[in-house]
C-alpha positions as CSV (number, residue, x, y, z in Angstrom):
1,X,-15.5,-18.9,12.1
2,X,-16.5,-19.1,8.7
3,X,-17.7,-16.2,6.2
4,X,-21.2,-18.3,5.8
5,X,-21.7,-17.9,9.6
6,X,-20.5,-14.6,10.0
7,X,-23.5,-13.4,7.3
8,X,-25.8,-15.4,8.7
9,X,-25.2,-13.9,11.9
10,X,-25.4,-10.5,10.2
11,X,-28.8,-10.9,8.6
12,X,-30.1,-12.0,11.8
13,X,-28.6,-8.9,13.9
14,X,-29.6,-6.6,11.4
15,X,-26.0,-5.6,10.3
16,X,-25.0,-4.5,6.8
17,X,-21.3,-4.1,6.1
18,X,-20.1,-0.2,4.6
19,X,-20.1,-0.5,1.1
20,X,-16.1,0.7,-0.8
21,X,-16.4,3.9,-2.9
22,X,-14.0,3.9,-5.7
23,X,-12.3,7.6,-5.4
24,X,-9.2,7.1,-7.0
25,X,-6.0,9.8,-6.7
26,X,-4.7,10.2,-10.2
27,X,-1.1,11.3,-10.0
28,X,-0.5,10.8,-14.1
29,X,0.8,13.9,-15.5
30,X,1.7,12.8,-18.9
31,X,5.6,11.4,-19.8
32,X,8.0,13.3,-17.8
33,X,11.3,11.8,-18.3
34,X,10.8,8.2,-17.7
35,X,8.5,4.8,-17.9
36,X,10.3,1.8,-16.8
37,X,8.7,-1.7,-18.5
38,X,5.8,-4.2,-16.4
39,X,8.0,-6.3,-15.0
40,X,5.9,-7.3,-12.5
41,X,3.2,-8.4,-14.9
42,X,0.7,-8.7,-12.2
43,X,3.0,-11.8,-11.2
44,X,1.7,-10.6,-7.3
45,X,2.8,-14.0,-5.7
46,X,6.3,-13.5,-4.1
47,X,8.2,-16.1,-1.8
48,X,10.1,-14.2,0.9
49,X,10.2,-11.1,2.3
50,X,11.2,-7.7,-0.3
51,X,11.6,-9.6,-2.8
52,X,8.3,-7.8,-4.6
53,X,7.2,-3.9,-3.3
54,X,3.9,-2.0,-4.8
55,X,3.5,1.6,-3.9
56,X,0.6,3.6,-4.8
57,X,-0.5,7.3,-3.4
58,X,-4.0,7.7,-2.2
59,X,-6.3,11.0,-1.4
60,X,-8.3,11.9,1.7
61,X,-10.9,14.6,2.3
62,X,-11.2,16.8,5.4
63,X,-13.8,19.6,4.8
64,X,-11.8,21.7,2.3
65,X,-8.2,20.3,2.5
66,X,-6.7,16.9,1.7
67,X,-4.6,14.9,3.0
68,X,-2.1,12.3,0.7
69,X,-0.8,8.5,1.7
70,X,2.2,7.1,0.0
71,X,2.5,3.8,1.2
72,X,5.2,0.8,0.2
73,X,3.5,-3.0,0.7
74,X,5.1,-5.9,0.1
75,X,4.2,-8.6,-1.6
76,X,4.9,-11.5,0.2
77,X,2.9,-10.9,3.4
78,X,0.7,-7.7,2.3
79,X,3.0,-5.8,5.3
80,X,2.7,-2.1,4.9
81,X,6.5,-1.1,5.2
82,X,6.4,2.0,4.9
83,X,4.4,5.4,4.7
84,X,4.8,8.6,4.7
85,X,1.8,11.5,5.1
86,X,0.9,15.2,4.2
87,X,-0.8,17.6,2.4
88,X,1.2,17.7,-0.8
89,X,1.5,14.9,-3.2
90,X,4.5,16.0,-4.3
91,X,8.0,14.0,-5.0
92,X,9.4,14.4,-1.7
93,X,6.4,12.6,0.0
94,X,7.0,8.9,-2.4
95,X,10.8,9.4,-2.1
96,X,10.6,9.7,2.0
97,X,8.2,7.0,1.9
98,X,10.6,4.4,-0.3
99,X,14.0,5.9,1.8
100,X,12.4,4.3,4.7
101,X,11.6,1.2,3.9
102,X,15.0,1.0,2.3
103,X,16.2,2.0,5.5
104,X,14.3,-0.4,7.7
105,X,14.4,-3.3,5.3
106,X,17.6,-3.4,3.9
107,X,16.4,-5.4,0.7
108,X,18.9,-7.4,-1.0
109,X,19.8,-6.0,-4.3
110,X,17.1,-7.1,-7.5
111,X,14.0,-6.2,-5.5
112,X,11.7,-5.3,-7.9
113,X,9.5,-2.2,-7.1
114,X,6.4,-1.8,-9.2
115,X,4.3,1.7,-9.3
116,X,1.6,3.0,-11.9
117,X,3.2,6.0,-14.1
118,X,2.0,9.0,-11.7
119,X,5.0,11.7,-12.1
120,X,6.2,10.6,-8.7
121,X,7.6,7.6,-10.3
122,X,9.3,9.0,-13.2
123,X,10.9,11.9,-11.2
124,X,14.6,11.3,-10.8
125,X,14.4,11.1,-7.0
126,X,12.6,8.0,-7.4
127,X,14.6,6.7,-10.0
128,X,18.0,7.4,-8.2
129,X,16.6,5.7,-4.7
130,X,16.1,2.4,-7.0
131,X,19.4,2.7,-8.7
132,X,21.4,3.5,-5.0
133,X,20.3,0.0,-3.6
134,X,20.1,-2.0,-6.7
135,X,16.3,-2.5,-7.1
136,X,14.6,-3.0,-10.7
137,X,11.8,-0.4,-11.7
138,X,8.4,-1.5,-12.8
139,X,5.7,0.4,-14.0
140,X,1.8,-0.3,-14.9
141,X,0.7,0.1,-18.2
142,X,-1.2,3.5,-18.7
143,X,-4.6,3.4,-17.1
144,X,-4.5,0.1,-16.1
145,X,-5.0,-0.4,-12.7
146,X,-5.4,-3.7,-12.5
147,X,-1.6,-3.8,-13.1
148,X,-0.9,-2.7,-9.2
149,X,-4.4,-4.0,-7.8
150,X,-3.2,-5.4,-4.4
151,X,-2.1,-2.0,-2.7
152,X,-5.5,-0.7,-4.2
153,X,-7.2,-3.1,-2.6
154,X,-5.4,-2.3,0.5
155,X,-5.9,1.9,-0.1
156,X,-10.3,0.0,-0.5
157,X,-9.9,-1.9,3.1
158,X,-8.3,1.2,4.8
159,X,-11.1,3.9,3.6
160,X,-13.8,1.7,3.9
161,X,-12.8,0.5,7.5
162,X,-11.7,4.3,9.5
163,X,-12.5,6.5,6.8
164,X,-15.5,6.5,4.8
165,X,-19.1,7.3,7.1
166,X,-16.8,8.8,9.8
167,X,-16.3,12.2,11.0
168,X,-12.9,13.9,11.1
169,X,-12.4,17.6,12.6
170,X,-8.8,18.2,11.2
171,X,-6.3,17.0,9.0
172,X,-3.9,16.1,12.3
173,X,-6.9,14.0,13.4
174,X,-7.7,12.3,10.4
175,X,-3.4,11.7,9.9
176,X,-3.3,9.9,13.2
177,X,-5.8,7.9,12.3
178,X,-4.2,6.6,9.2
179,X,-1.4,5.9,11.6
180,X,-3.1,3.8,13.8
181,X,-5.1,2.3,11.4
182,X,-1.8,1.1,9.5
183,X,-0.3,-0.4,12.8
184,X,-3.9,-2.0,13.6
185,X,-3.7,-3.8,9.9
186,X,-0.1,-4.9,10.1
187,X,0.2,-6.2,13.9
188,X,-3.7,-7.2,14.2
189,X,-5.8,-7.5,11.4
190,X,-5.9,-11.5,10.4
191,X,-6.2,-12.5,6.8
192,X,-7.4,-15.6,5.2
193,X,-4.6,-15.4,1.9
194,X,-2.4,-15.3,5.2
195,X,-3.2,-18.3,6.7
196,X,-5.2,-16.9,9.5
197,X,-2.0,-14.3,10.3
198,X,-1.7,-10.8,10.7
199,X,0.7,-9.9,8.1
200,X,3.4,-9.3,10.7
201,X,3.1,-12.7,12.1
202,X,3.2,-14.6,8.5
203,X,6.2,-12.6,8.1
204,X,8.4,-13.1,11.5
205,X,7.3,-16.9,10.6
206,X,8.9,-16.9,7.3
207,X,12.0,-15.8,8.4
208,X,12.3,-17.9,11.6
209,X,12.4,-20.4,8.8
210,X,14.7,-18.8,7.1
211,X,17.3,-18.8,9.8
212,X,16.4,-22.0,10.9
């Protein structure tokens, strides 16, 4: 079905889509130790699988506490293939969240793994992750988001489809959410840069070609 008939079909039900709010987590805390060059250079195209990672944190609100999401997206096929979530947005939340989609993906050496310059990134426990399994460090320039704009355009579909206008009691509630929400985008959630796949189906097709 196309996008024209979809809003035409809208109009005439009456149905208005929720409109994003730009909240945006800042995790810059000034130079630490460390900022690694752009070598991504918002080059976001990528032709197989790990070849290009973004990773981003993003902040939730439940009554008075928060909740964080650090989540690893690829590239190629806009997967989510990782994340890791709690209450803290310290180190040990971005480094769990890259050691396991290290772990699950087993990335040939030279992925590159882009990030803005939030303290997370320049901590050594990041840095030593990326050295253990060969990947190359990239870094936004400073207060440029633009520079990692796909996984904030993911962090925009994710609030503005479970989160923002709904109700959550607790921060266990709101976590399981995010969980299912995650599984929902990669395994069901079709996208037109996709070809019409879920992201988990354009990627099990690239590498039955692969191995073909």
């Amino acid at each position: 079905m196309g996008k024209k008939l979809v809003y035409k079909l809208m109009k005439q039900l009456g149905l208005k889509s929720k409109v994003r709010i730009k909240r945006k987590y800042n995790s810059y805390q000034g130079t630490i130790s460390h900022i690694a060059a752009n070598h991504l250079n918002r080059e976001f195209d990528a032709t197989a699988p790990n070849q290009k990672w973004v990773s981003d944190v993003s902040e939730f609100r439940v009554g008075n506490q928060k909740v964080y999401l650090s989540a690893i997206y690829d590239l190629f096929d806009h997967a989510i293939v990782s994340f890791k979530t709690g209450t803290s947005p310290n180190t040990g939340l971005t480094s769990r969240s890259l050691k396991d989609a290290f772990e699950r993906e087993q990335p040939a050496a030279g992925l590159l793994v882009h990030t803005d310059q939030g303290f997370h990134y320049q901590h050594h426990s990041w840095r030593e992750l990326l050295e253990e399994h060969g990947a190359i460090q990239s870094m936004s320039r400073k207060a440029n988001c633009y520079d990692n704009a796909l996984i904030e355009n993911f962090f925009g579909h994710l609030k503005t489809e479970m989160f923002h206008g709904e109700r959550f009691n607790t921060v266990n509630e709101l976590i399981e959410e995010i969980e299912e929400y995650i599984d929902w985008y990669n395994r069901d959630r079709l996208q037109e840069r996709l070809k019409g796949m879920t992201p988990m189906q354009y990627r099990n097709h690239a590498l039955q070609l692969e191995a073909a």
